[in-house]
C-alpha positions as CSV (number, residue, x, y, z in Angstrom):
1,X,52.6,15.0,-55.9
2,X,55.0,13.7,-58.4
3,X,57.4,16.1,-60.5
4,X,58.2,15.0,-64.3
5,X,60.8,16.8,-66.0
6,X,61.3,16.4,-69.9
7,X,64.0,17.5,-71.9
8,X,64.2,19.0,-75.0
9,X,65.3,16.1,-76.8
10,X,62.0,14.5,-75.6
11,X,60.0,16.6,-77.4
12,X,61.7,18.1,-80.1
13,X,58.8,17.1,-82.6
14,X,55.0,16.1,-82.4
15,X,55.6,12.4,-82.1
16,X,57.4,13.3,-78.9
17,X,55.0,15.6,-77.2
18,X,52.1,12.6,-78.1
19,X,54.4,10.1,-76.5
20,X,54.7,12.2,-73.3
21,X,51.2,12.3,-73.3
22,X,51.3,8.4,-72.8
23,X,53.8,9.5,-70.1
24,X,51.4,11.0,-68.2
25,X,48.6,8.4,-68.5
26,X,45.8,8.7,-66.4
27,X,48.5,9.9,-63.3
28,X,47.5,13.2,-61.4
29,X,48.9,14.9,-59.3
30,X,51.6,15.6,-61.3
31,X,53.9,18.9,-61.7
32,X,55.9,18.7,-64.9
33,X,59.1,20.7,-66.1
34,X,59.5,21.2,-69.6
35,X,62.3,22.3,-71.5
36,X,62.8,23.9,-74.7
37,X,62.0,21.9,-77.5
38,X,64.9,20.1,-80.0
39,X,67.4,22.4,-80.5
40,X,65.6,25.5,-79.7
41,X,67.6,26.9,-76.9
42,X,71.1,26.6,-79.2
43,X,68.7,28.8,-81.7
44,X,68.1,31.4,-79.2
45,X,71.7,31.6,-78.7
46,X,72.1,32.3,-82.1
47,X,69.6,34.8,-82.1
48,X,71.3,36.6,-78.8
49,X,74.4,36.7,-81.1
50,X,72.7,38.4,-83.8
51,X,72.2,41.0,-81.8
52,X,75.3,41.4,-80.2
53,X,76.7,41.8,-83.8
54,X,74.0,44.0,-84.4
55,X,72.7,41.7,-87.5
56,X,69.1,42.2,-87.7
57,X,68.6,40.1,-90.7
58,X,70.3,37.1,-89.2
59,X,68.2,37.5,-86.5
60,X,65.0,38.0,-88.2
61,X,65.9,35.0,-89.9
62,X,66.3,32.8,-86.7
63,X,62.9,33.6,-85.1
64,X,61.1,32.5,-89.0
65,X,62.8,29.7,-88.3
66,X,62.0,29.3,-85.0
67,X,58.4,30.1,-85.7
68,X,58.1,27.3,-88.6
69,X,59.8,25.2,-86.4
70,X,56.8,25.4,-83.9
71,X,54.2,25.5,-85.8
72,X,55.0,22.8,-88.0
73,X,54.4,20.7,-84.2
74,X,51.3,22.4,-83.4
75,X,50.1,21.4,-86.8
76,X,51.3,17.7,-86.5
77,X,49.7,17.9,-82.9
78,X,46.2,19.4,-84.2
79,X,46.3,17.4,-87.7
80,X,46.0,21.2,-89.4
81,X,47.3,25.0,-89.4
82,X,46.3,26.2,-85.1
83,X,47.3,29.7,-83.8
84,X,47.6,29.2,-80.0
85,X,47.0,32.6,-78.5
86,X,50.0,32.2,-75.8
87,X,53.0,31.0,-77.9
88,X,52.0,34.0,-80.6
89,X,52.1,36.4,-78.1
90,X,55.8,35.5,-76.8
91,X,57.0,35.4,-80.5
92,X,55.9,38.9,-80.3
93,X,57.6,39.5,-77.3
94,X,60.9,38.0,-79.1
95,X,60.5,40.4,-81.7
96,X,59.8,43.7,-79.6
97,X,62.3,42.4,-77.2
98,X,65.3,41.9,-80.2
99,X,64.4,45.2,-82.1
100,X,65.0,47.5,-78.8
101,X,68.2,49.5,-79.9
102,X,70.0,49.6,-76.1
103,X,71.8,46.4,-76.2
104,X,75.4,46.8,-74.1
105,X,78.2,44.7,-74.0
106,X,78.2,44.7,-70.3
107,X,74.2,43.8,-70.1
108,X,75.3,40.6,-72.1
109,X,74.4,37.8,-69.5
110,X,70.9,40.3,-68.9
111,X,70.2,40.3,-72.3
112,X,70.9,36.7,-73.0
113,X,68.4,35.5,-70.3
114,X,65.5,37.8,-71.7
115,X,66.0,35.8,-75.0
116,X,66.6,32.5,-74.5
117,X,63.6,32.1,-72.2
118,X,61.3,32.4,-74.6
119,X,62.0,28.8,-75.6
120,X,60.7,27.3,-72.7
121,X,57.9,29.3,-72.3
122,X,56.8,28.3,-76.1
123,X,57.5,25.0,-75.0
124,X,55.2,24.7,-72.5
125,X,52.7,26.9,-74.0
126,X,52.0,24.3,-76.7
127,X,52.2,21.7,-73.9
128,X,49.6,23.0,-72.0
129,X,47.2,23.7,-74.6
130,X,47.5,19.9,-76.0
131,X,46.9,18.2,-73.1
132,X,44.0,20.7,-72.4
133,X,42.6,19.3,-76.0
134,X,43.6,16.2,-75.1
135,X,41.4,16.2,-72.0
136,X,43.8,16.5,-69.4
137,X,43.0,19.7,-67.7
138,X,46.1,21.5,-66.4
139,X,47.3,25.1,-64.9
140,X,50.4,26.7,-67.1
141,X,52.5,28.8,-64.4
142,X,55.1,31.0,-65.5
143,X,58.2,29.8,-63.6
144,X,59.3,33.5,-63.8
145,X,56.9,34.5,-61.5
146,X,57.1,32.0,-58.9
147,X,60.8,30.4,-58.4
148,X,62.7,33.6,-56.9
149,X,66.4,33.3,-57.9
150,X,69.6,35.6,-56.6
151,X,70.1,38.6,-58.4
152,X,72.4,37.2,-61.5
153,X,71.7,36.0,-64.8
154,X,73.1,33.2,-67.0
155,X,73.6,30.8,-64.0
156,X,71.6,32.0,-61.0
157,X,70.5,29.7,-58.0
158,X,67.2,29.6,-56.5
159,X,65.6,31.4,-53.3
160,X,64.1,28.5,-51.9
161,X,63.0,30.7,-49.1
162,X,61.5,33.1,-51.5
163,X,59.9,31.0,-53.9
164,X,58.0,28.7,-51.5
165,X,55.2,30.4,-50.9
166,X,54.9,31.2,-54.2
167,X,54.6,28.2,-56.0
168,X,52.3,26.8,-52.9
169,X,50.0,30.0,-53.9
170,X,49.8,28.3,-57.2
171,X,49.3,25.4,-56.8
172,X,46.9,25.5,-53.8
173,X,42.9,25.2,-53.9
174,X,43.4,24.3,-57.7
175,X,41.0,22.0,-59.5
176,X,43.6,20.9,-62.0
177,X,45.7,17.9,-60.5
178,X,48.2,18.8,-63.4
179,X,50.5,21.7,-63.9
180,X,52.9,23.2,-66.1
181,X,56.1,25.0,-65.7
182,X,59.1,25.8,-67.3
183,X,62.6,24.7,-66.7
184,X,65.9,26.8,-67.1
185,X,64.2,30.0,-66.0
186,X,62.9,32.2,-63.4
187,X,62.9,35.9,-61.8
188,X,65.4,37.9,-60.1
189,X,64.9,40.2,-57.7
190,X,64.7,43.4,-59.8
191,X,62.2,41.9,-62.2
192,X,64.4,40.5,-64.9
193,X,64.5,37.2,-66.5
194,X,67.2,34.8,-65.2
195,X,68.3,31.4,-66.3
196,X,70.0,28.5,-63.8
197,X,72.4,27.6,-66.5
198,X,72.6,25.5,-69.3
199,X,70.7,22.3,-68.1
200,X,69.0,24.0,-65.5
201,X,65.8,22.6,-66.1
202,X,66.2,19.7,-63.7
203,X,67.4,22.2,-61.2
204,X,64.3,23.6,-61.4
205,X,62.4,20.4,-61.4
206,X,64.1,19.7,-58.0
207,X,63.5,22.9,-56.4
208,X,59.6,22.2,-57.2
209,X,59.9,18.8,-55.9
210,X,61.9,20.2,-52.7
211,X,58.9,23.0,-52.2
212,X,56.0,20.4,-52.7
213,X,57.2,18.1,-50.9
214,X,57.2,15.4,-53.6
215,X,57.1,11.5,-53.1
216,X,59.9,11.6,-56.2
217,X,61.0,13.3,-59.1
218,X,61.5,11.9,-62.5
219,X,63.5,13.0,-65.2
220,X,62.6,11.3,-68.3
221,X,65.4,11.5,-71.4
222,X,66.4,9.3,-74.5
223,X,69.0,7.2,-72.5
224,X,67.9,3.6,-70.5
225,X,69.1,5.5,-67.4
226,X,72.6,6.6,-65.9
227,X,75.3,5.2,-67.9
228,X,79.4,4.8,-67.0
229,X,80.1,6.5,-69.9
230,X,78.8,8.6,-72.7
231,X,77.4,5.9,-75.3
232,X,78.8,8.5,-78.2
233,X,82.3,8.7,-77.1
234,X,82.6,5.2,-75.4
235,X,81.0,2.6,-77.3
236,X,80.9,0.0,-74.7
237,X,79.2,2.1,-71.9
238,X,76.8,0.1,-69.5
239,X,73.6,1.2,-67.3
240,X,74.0,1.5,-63.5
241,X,70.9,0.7,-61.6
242,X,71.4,2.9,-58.5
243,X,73.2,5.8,-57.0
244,X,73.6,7.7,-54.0
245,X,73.2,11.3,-53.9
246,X,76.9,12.0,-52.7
247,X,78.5,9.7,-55.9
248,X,75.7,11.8,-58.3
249,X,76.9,15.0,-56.9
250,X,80.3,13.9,-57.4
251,X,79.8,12.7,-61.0
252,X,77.8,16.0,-62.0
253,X,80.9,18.2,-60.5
254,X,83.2,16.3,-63.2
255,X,81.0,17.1,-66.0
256,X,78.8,14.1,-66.2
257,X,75.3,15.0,-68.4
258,X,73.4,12.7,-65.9
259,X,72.3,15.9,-64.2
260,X,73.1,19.3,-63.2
261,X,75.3,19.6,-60.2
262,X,72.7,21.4,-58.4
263,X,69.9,19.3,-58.6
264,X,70.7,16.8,-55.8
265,X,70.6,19.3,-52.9
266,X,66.9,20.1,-52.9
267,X,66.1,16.6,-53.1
268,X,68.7,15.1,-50.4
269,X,67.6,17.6,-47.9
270,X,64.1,16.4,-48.1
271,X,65.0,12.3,-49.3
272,X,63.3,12.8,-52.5
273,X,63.9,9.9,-55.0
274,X,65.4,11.0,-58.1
275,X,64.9,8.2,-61.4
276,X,66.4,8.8,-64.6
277,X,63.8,7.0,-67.0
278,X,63.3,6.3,-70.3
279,X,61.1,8.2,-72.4
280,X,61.0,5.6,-75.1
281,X,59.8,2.9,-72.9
282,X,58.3,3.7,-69.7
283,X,57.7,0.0,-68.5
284,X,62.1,0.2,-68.0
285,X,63.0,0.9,-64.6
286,X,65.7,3.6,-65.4
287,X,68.3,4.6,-62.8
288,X,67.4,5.2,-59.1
289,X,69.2,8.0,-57.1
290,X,68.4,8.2,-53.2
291,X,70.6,8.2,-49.8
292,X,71.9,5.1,-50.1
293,X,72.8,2.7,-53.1
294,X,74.7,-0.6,-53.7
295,X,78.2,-0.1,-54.5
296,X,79.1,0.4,-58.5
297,X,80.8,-2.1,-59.8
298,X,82.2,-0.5,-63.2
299,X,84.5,2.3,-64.1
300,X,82.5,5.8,-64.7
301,X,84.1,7.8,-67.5
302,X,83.3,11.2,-67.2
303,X,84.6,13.5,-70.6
304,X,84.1,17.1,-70.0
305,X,85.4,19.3,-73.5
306,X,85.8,22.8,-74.0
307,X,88.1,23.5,-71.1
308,X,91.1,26.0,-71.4
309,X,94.4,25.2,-68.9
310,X,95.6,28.5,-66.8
311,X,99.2,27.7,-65.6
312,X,99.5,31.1,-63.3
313,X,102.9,32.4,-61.4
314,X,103.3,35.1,-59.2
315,X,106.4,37.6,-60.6
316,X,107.6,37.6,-57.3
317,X,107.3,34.0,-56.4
318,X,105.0,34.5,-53.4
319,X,103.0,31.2,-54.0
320,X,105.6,29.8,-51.6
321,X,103.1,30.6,-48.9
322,X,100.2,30.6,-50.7
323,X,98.9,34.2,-49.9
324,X,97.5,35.0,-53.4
325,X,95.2,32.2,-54.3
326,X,92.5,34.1,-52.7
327,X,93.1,37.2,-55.0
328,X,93.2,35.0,-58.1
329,X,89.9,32.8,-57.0
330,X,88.0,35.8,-56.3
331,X,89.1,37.8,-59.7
332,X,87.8,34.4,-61.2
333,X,84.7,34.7,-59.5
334,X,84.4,38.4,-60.9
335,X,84.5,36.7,-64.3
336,X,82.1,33.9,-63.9
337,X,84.5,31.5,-64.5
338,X,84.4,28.0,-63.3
339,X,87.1,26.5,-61.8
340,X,87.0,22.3,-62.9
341,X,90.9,21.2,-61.3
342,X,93.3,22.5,-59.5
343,X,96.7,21.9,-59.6
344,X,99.9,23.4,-58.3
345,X,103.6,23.1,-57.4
346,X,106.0,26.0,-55.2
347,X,105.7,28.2,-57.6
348,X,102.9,27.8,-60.4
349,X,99.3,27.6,-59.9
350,X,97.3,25.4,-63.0
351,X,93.4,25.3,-63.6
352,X,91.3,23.8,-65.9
353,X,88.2,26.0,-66.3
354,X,85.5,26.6,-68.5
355,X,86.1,28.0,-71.5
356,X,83.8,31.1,-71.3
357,X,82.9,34.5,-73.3
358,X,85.0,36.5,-70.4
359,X,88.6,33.9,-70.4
360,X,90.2,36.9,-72.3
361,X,89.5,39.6,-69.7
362,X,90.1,37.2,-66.9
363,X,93.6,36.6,-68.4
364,X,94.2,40.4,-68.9
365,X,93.0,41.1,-65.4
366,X,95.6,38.9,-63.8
367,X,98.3,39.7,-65.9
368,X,97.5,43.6,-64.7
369,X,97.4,42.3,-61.3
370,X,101.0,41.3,-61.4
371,X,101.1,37.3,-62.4
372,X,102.1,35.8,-65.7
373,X,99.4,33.8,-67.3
374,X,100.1,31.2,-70.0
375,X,96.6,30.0,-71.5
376,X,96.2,26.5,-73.5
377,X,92.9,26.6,-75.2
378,X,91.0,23.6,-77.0
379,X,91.2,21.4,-74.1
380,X,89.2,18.5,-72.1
381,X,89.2,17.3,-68.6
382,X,88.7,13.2,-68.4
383,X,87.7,12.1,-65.0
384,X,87.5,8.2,-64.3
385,X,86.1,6.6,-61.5
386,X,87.1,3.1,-60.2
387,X,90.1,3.2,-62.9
388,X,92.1,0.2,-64.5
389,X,95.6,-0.5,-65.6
390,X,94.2,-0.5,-68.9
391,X,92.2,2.3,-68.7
392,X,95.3,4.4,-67.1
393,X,97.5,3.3,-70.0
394,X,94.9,4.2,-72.3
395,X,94.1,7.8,-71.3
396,X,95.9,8.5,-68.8
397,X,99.8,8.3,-70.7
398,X,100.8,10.4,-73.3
399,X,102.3,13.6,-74.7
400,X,98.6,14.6,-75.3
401,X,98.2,14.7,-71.0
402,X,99.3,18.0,-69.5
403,X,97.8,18.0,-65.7
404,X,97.2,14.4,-64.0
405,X,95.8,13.8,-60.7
406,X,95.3,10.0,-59.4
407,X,93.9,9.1,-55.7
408,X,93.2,4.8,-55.5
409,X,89.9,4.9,-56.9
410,X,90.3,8.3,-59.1
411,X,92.7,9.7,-61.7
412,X,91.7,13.2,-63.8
413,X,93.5,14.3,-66.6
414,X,93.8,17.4,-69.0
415,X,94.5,16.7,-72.0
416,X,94.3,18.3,-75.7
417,X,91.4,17.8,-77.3
């Protein structure tokens, strides 16, 4: 068994879903994770906002869109006007779920899950019925009822011990060699809905792979591979051939897009290969990612942006011995929010973190918890790996830099954006 993972950029139109047809070939034996198509999820988002400002005609307006947008593929796709019973049944779904009328501000993350979802579960639902016409016979499974995650929404992990002999159940004694399933999502304990975060999708592509046993996973996006550096933002970036799961993990903690931080523990624990491929052009070889790798030779430039900078100090100076970090990471915690670098001196305590719906209240909370809190939004946090003299003089000087850390192969730096 091989696991596939496509992104959403991969088939954000028709052309896209043929040419992962082409993908596939004549392979079997093949689970693939699919992700919401184009810009689908960021639409959702919208949609979840409508209804946190109670806007029902925003909203209405998003899912028309939404539904245009989708059948204007399943058109292309079937070369006329097709009404696939599945994906007009979870547009229904949307709508019921969006015109309930018990929406609370402190069911956000909940309610955010059960609506966003829906675009992977279109996604896949077109998916699935075109390679079925295509004559590829396949099995659609609904992620939400197989991959068991930890009771939390927005950024849950997966019950690996939970979900395994679910997803066996499905996938055993089946006569398709093919199967479908969603990325991003799957089912928390109580029931609900419950997304892995942003990018989950190959997260969920490696738990299947970790489950199945898979001879590799393959994650197929509009890149040649891995690059040093994000080709929009550093014009000269290069493609690296091969990396080993400790440098990826590394890399994905400082905000590279390569892959989601917690993809390479499923696959390390089992030495699954992981190749970052390109969905324009199959024949390329990609980027490997396994145990071990040959050294990398260039600088990696990792930009992560929307960060805010917390410079914290305890009123009574107490951070001389350090006895309230563990009452300021846990009220983080509280808050979901993610801690990026840490930084601090006798007296202060400075983190980059995400910038996040809850900042505000996480502020407020420490200041009523007896520390003074000065907050820099509109930030970014530039890690580079293997740095120069010229690259240090570059971004790393500055009135613009607020928090730098440098070992010999590594400097990080806040900055304004």
């Amino acid at each position: 068994m091989k696991v596939y993972k496509f992104g959403g950029a991969s088939v954000r139109n028709a052309d896209g879903v043929r040419n992962l047809l082409k993908i596939i070939g004549d392979e079997r034996g093949l689970f693939i994770v699919v992700s919401a198509m184009g810009k689908t999820t960021n639409a959702l988002e919208r949609v979840f906002a409508g209804v946190q400002r109670g806007d029902r005609q925003a909203v209405a307006g998003e899912i028309a869109a939404l539904r245009d947008y989708h059948a204007a593929i399943i058109g292309d796709l079937w070369h006329g006007p097709v009404k696939i019973g599945r994906v007009e049944a979870f547009f229904a779904e949307l709508e019921k779920t969006v015109s309930r009328r018990d929406y609370k501000p402190a069911d956000a993350e909940l309610w955010y899950d059960r609506i966003v979802a829906y675009g992977e579960l279109i996604s896949t639902a077109i998916i699935s019925e075109y390679l079925a016409y295509a004559g590829v016979p396949n099995r659609w499974i609904d992620m939400r009822r197989v991959l068991v995650t930890e009771q939390r929404h927005k950024d849950a992990e997966v019950d690996l011990a939970a979900s395994a002999p679910r997803l066996l159940a499905e996938v055993g004694g089946c006569e398709e060699c093919v199967f479908v399933g969603q990325g991003f999502i799957g089912g928390a304990p109580d029931g609900t809905t419950a997304t892995l975060g942003r990018e989950g999708s190959d997260y969920s592509a490696a738990v299947v792979a970790h489950i199945l046993d898979a001879e590799s996973m393959a994650v197929w996006k509009d890149v040649d591979g891995v690059l040093n550096a994000d080709p929009k933002i550093f014009p000269d970036a290069v493609q690296i051939a091969e990396l080993n799961y400790l440098d990826t993990i590394e890399l994905a903690y400082s905000g590279a897009q390569i892959i989601h931080p917690r993809t390479i523990k499923p696959l390390q624990n089992k030495n699954i290969p992981l190749y970052v491929r390109p969905f324009g052009d199959k024949r390329k070889p990609g980027t490997v990612i396994r145990s071990a790798s040959a050294p990398v030779e260039v600088p990696i430039l990792i930009l992560k942006k929307d960060q805010v900078l917390l410079t914290i100090r305890s009123r009574d100076f107490s951070f001389v011995l350090e006895e309230k970090f563990a009452a300021i990471f846990s009220l983080l915690e509280r808050f979901r929010i993610k801690t990026n670098l840490i930084h601090n001196s006798a007296v202060n305590l400075s983190l980059c973190v995400d910038d996040s719906w809850h900042i505000d209240e996480a502020v407020a909370a420490l200041r009523s918890e007896g520390f003074d809190v000065m907050k820099i939004g509109s930030m970014e946090l530039l890690t580079i790996r293997g740095y120069t003299d010229e690259l240090w003089q570059r971004h790393a000087c500055g009135p613009q830099v607020f928090v730098r850390q440098a070992t010999q192969s590594t400097v990080r730096i806040v900055r304004k954006s």
